[in-house]
C-alpha positions as CSV (number, residue, x, y, z in Angstrom):
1,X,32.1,1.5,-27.9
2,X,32.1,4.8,-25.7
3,X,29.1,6.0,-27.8
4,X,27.2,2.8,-26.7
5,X,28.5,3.2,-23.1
6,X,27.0,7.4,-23.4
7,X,23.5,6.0,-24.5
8,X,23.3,3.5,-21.7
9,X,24.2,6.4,-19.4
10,X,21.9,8.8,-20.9
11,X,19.0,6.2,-21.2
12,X,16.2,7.2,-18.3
13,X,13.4,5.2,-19.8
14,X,13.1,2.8,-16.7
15,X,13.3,5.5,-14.2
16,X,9.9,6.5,-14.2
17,X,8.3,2.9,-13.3
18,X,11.0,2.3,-11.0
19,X,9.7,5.6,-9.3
20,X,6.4,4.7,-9.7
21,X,7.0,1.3,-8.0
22,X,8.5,3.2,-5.5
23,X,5.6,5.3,-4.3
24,X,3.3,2.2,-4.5
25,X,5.7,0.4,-2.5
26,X,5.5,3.4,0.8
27,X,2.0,4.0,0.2
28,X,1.7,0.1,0.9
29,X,3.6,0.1,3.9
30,X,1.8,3.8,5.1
31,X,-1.7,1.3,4.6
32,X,-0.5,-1.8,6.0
33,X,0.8,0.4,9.6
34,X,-2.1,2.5,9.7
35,X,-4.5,-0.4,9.6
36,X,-2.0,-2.0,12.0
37,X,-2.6,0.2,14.3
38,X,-6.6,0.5,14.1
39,X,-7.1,-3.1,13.8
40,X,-8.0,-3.6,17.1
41,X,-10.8,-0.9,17.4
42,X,-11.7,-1.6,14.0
43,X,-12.4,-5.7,15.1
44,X,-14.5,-3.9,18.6
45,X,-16.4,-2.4,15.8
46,X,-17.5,-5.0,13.9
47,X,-18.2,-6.9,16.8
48,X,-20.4,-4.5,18.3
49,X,-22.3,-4.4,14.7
50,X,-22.5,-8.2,14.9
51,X,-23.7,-8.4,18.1
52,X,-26.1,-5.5,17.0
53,X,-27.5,-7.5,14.1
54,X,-27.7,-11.4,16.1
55,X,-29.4,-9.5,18.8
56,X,-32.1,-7.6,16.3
57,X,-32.9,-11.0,14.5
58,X,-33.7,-12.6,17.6
């Protein structure tokens, strides 16, 4: 019984994915703020381009 309960100790096999997960998870969140935060000039730009464009085709 104690040699099952030193292999479940010793058993890192899920670690790595769980890290992994990990840094997909704050790169997420690092994506997700900095578009927060440049969504409004990013929305002046495209409409600027789209009033570029409706004004060229007329």
């Amino acid at each position: 019984m104690t040699n099952l309960f030193a292999r479940f100790a010793n058993d890192e096999s899920g670690a790595t994915a769980i890290e992994y997960g990990l840094i997909a998870g704050l790169l997420a969140v690092a994506i997700i703020g900095i578009l927060g935060t440049m969504g409004g000039s990013l929305g002046d730009i495209f409409s600027d381009i789209n009033a570029g464009l409706t004004s060229a085709a007329s």
